[in-house]
C-alpha positions in Angstrom: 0.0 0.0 0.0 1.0 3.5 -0.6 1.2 5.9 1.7 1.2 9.4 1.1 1.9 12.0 3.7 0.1 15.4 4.4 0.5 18.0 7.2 -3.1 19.2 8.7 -3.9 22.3 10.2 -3.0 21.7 13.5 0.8 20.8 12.7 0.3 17.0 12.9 1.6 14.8 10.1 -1.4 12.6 8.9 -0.9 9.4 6.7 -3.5 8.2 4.0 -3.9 4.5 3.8 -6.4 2.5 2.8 -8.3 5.5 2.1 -8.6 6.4 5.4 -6.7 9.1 7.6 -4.1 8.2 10.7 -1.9 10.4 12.6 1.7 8.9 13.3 -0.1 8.1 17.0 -2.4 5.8 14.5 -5.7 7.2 15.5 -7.6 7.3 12.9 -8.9 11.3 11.7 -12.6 12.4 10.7 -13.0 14.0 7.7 -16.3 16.5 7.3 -17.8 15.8 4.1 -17.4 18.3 1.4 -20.2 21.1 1.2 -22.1 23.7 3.3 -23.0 22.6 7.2 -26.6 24.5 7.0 -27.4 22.3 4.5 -26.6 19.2 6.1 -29.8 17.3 7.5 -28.4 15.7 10.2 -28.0 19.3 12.1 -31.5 20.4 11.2 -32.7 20.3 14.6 -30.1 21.7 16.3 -30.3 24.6 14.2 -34.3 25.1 14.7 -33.6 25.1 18.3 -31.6 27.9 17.9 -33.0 29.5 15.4 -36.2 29.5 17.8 -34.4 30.7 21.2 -33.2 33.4 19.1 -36.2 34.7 17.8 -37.8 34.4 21.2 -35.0 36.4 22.4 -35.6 39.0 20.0 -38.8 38.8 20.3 -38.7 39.6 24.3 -35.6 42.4 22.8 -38.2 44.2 20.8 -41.6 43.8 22.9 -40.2 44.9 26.1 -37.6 47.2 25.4 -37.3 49.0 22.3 -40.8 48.9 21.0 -42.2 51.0 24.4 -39.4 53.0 23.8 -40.3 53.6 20.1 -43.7 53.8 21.3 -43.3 56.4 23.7 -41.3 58.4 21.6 -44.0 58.3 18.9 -46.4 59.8 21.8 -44.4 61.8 22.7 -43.5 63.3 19.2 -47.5 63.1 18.4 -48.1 64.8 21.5 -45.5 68.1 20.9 -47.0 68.2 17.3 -50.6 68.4 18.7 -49.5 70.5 21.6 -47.3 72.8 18.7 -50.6 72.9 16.3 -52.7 74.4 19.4 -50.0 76.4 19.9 -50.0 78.0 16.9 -54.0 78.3 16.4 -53.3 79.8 19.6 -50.9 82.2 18.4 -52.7 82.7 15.0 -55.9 83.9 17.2 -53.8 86.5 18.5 -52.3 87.4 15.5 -55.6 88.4 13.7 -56.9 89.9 17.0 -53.4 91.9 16.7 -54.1 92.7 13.3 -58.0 93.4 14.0 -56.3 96.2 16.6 -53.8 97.4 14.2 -56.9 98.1 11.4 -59.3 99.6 14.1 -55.9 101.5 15.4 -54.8 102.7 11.9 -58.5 103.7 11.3 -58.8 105.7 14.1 -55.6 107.6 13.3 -56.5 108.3 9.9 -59.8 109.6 11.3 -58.1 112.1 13.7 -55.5 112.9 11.2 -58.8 114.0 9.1 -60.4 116.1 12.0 -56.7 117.6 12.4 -56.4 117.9 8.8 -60.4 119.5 8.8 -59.8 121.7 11.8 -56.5 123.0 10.4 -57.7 124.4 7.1 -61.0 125.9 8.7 -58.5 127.8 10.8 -56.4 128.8 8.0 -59.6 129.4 6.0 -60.9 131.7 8.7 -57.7 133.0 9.3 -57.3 133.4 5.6 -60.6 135.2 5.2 -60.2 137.7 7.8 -56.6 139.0 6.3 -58.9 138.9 3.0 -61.3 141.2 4.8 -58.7 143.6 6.5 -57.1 143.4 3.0 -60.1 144.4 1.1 -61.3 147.0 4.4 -57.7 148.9 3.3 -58.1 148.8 -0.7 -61.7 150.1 0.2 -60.1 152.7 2.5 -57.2 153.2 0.3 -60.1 153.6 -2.8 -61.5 155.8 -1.1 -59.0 158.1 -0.1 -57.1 157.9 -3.5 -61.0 159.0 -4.9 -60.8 161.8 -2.5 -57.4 163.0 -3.7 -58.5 162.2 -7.8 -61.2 164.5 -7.1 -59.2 167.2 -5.6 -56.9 166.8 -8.3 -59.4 167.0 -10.8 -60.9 169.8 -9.0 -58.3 171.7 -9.1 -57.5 170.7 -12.8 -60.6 171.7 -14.4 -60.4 175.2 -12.3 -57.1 175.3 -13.6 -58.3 174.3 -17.1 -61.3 176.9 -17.0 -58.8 179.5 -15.9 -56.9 178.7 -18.8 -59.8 178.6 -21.2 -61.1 181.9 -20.0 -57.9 183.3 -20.2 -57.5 181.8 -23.7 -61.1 183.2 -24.7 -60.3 186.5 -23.5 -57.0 187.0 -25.5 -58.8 185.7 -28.2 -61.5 187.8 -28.0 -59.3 191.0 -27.9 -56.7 189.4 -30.4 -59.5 190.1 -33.0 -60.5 193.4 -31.5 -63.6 193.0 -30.4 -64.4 194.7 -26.5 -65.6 191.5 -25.0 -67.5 191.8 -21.2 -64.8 189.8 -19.5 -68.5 188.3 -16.9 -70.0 187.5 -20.2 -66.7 185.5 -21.5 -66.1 183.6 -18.5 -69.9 182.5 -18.5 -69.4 181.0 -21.7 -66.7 179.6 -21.3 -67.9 177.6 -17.8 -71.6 177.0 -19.6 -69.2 175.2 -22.5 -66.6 173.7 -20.1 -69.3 172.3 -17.7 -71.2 171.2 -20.7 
């Protein structure tokens, strides 16, 4: 027989004969048969035991630790968000109540700015009227007296004019010889003049 010599994991020189395995003590070695240990029947039990403790385990994990923990987060979070939405109705009442204020506010100013604005230009109108009066009391007075003076001066003119024209008359009457009564010359000249 032939035997051929191999070197196993473990450091130990193991001898093929026969087709089976020996170590140089000459106990014989077990060899796993080729292919993948989850699919080998013989360990199906085994590995449904533990495949069930396990997911009882996580099970037990899950239902009394983290899912109340989840849980009362997600009550917690539901709980701010309702509490945040009243909040805000809240603060959106008072925002149009604030705003219902500013209007009624901003309405009542423009309303006294009116009256201000109405009270002002009566007193400037008034005020206005009566230096329109004084004004026109003045030119009136002014008239007046400048009528006063026109008439003076125009008094005096057409004296001075009728002076003149009698004056005038007279030379003219003698210029062309003729013995004029200076009464009856000055007579015609004021009956002409006055007219």
């Amino acid at each position: 027989m032939e035997e051929d010599s191999v070197i196993d994991a473990e450091g130990e020189t193991v001898f093929a004969t026969g087709g089976e395995l020996h170590t140089l003590e000459g106990h014989p070695v077990e060899v796993a048969d080729p292919g993948m240990p989850q699919l080998d029947f013989s360990t199906y039990p085994n590995q449904i035991f533990w495949l069930i403790i396990t997911l009882l385990v996580i099970y037990f994990v899950l239902s009394r630790i983290a899912l109340p923990r989840i849980g009362s987060v997600l009550a917690e979070r539901a709980g701010t968000i309702t509490k945040d939405l009243a909040s805000a109705e809240e603060l959106k009442a008072k925002a149009k109540e604030a705003e219902a204020s500013y209007e009624k506010a901003l309405a009542d100013a423009r309303a006294e700015a009116g009256r201000i604005a109405e009270e002002t230009r009566a007193e400037i109108q008034a005020e206005l009227d009566a230096q329109l009066a004084k004004a026109d009391a003045e030119i009136a007075a002014r008239t007046a007296e400048s009528r006063k003076e026109l008439e003076v001066i125009r008094a005096e003119a057409d004296a001075a004019a009728a002076e003149v024209a009698r004056e005038t008359a007279r030379e003219i009457v003698a210029t062309f010889g003729a013995g004029a009564d200076p009464g009856k010359v000055d007579a015609a000249v004021d009956a002409r003049t006055k007219g």
